[in-house]
Structure formats: structure tokens, C-alpha cells
Backbone bond lengths (Angstrom), bond angles and torsions (degrees), N, CA, C in turn:
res aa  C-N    CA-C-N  psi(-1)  N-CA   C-N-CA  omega(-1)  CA-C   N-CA-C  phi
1 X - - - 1.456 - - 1.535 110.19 -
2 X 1.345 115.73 -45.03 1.572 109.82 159.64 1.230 122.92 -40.39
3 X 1.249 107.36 -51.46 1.985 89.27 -166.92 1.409 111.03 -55.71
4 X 1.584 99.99 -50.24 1.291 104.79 179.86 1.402 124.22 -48.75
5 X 1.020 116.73 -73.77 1.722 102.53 164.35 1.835 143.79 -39.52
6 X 1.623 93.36 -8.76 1.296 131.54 157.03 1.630 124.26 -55.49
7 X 1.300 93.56 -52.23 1.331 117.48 -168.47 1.569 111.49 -88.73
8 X 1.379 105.85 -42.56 1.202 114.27 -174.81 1.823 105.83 -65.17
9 X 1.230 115.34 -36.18 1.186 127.66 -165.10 1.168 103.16 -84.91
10 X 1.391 140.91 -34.54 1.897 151.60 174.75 2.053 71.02 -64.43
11 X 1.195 132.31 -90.39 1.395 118.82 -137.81 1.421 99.27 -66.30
12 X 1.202 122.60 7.77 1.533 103.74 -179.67 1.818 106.46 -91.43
13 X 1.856 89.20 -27.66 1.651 96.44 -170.71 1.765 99.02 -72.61
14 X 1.544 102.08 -38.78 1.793 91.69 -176.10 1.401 139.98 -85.00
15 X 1.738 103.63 9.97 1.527 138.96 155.28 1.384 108.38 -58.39
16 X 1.486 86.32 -54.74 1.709 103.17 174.75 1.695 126.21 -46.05
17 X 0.990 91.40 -75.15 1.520 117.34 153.70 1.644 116.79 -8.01
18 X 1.459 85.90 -78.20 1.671 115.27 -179.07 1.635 120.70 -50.15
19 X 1.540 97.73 -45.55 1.321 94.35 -173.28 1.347 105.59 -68.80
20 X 1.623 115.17 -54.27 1.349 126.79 175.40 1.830 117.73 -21.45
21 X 1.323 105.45 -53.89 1.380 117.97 -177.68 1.860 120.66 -76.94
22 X 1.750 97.86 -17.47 1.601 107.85 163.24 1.420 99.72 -69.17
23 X 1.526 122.15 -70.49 1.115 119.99 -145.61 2.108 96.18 -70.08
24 X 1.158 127.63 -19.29 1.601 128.39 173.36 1.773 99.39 -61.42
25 X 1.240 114.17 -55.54 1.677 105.71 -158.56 1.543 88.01 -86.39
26 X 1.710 159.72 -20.87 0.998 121.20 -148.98 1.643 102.26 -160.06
27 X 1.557 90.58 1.09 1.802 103.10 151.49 1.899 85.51 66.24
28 X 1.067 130.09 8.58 1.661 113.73 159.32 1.493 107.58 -99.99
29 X 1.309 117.76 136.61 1.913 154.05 174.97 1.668 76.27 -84.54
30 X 1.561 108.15 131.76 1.802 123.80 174.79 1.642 81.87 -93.38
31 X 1.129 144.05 -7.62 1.600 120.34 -154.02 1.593 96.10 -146.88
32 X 1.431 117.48 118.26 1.395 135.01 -166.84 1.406 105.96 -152.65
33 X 1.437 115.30 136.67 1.215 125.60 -177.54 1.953 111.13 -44.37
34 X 0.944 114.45 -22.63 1.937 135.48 -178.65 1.487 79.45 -64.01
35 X 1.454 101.71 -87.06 1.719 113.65 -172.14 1.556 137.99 -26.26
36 X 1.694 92.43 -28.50 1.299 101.04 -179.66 1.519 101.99 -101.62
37 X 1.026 138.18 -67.12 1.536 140.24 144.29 1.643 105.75 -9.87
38 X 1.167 141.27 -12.55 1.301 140.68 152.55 1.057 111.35 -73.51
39 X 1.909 116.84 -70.34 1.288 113.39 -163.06 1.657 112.21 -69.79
40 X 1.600 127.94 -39.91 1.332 114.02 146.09 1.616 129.43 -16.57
41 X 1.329 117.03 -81.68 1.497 108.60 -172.50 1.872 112.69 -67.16
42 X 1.251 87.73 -22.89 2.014 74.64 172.37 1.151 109.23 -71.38
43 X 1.495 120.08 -31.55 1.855 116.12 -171.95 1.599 96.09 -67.17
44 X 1.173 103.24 -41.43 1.881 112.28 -155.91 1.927 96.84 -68.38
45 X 1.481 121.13 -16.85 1.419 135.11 -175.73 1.302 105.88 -80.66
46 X 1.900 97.47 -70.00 1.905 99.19 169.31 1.307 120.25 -29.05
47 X 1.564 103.31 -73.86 1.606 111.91 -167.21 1.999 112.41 -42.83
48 X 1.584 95.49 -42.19 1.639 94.55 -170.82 1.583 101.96 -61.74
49 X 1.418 123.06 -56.44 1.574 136.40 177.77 1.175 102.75 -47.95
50 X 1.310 132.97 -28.45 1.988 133.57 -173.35 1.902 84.75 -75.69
51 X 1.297 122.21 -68.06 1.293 129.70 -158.46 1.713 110.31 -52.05
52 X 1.267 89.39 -58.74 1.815 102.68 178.20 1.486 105.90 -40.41
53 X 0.879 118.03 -72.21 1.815 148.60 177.22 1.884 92.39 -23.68
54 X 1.395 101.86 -75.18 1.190 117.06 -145.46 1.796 94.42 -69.73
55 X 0.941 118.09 -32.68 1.526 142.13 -144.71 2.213 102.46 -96.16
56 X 1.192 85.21 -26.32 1.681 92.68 -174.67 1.510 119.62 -121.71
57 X 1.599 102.44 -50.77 1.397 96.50 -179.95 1.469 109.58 -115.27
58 X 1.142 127.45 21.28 1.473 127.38 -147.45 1.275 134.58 2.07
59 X 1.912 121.69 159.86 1.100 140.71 -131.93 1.553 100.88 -77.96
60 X 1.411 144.42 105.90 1.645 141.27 170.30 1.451 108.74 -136.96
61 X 1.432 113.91 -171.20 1.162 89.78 -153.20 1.581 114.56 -99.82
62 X 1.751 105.06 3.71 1.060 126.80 179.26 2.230 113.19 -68.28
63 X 1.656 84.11 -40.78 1.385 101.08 -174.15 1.583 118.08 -71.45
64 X 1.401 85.03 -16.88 2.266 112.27 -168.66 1.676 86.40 -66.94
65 X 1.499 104.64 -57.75 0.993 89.09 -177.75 1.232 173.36 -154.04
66 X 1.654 91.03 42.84 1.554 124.18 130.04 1.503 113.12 -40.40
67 X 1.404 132.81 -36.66 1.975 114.91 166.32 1.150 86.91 -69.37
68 X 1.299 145.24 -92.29 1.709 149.52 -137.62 1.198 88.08 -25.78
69 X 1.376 136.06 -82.32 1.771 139.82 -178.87 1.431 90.93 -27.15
70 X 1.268 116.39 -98.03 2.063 134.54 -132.80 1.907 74.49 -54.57
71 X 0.980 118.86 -14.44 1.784 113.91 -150.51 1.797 86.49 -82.93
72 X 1.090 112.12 -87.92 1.538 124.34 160.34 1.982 132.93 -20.24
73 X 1.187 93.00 -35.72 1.651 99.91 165.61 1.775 102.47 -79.28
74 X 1.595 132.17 -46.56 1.054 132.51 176.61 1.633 117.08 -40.90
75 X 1.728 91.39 -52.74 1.414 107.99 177.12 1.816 122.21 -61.19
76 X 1.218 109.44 -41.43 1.427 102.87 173.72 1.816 110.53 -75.22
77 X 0.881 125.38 -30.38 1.297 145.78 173.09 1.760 111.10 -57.51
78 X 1.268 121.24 -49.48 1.068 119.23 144.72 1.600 128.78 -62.25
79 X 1.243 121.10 -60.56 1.592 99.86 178.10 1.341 131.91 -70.22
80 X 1.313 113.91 1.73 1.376 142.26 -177.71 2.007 100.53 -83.43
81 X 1.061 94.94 -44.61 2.022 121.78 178.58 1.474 111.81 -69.02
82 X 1.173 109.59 -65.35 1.342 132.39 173.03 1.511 145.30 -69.97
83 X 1.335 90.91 -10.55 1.604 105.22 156.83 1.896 98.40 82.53
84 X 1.474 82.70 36.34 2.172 87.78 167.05 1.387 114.24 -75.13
85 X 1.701 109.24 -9.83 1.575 105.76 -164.31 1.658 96.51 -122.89
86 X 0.844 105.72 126.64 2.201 117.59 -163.79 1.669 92.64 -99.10
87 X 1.432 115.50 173.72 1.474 130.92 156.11 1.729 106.40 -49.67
88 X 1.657 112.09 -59.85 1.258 109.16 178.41 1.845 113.35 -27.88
89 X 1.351 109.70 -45.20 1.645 110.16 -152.10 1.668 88.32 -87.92
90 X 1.067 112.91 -76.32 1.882 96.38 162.64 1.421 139.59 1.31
91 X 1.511 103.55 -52.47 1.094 108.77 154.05 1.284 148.28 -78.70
92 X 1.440 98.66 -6.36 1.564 119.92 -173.15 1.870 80.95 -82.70
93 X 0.976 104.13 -79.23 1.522 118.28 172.27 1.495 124.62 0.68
94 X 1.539 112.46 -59.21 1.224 137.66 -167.41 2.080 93.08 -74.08
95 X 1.523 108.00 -60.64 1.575 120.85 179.21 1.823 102.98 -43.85
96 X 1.230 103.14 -45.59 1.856 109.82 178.05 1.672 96.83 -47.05
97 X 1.766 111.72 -67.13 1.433 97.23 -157.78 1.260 109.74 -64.07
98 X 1.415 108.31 -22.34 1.743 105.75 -172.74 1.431 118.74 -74.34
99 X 1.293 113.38 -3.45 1.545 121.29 -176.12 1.679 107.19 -105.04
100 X 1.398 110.35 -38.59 1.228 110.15 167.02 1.362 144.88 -100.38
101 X 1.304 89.63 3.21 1.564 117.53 163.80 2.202 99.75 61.92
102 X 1.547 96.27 35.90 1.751 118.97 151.71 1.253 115.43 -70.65
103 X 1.769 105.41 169.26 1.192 109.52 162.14 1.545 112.83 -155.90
104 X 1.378 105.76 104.66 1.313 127.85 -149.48 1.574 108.39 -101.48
105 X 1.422 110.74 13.59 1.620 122.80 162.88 1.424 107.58 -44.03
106 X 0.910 120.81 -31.71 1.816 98.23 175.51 1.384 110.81 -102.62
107 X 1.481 132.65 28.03 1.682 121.26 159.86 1.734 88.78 -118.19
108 X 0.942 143.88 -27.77 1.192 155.17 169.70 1.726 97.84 -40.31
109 X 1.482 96.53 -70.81 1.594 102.55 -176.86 1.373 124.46 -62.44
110 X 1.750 102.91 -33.34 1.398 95.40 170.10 1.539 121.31 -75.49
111 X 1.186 106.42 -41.31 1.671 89.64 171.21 1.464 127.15 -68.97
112 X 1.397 127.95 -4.88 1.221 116.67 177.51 1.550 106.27 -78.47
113 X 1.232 102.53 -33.84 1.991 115.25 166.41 1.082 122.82 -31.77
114 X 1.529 106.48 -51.29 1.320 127.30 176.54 1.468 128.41 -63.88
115 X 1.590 89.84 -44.21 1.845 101.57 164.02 1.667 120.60 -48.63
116 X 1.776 94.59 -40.94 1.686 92.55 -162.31 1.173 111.94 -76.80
């Protein structure tokens, strides 16, 4: 039981660590009221889609994954809603087309859709 709590506690300090050294080189916080309000309603989505699933047509591997899909459209649909995607990522966005010489006007547009 020691190590383990050993271990658990080194990855909690080098999470720590980590983020610290994101937010030093690139000035983005991983953890924002959006972020958490994301991972909330996706859990609160899973869990309902786990229940439905299990509860009506039961769990195979056909049904696995048919949720993984309906599961995943919910999910972009929410952070798209919910404000998972900041100015920061926009801009990351914009640097993509400019490096690859893309043109990513239509995920741009759809997520701002999503915002409104």
C-alpha cells in the first residue's frame, strides 16, 4: 500500500510540475471553469448512454460501438457549446493554416456556431 501511495503522490507532484511549466512557456492554465463544465457534462452524457445501452438493448459489441460514435458527436458538441475551445486554441488553429498553407474556414465556423 505504500508504494502505491508513493507513486500516486510523485504523479500528482509531476502533474504539478507539468502544468506549472505549460502555463510558464505558453501562458495557457489546463484547468478553467469551461474545462471542468466539459468534463462534468461529458461524464454526466457517458454515464446516461452507459445506462440506456445497458438497460434496453444490452451491452455487445455491436452496441459498444454504436455509443463510442453517438458518444463522441455528444462530446464534440459539447466542447464546441461549452466553451472547451478558448482564443488561445484559435490561434493555435489560425498558426496550423499558416504553416500548412490549409484552410480550415469551415471547423472555425462550425465551432463558433456552436459557441452561439
Amino acid at each position: 500500500v505504500g508504494a502505491a501511495v508513493a507513486t500516486a503522490g510523485s504523479f500528482i507532484v509531476l502533474n504539478c510540475l507539468y502544468t506549472y511549466q505549460l502555463y510558464r512557456t505558453t501562458e495557457i492554465w489546463p484547468i478553467s471553469r469551461e474545462s471542468v463544465q466539459t468534463a462534468l457534462l461529458s461524464g454526466l452524457v457517458a454515464i446516461s448512454l452507459v445506462v440506456v445501452v445497458r438497460f434496453t438493448i444490452g451491452v455487445d459489441l455491436r452496441s459498444a460501438a454504436v455509443l463510442a460514435v453517438v458518444y463522441t458527436l455528444f462530446y464534440i458538441a459539447i466542447i464546441g457549446r461549452y466553451g472547451g475551445i478558448s482564443d488561445a486554441e484559435f490561434a493555435y488553429l489560425e498558426r496550423i493554416e499558416h504553416r500548412f498553407g490549409l484552410d480550415l474556414g469551415i471547423v472555425r465556423g462550425l465551432v463558433k456556431t456552436l459557441q452561439s
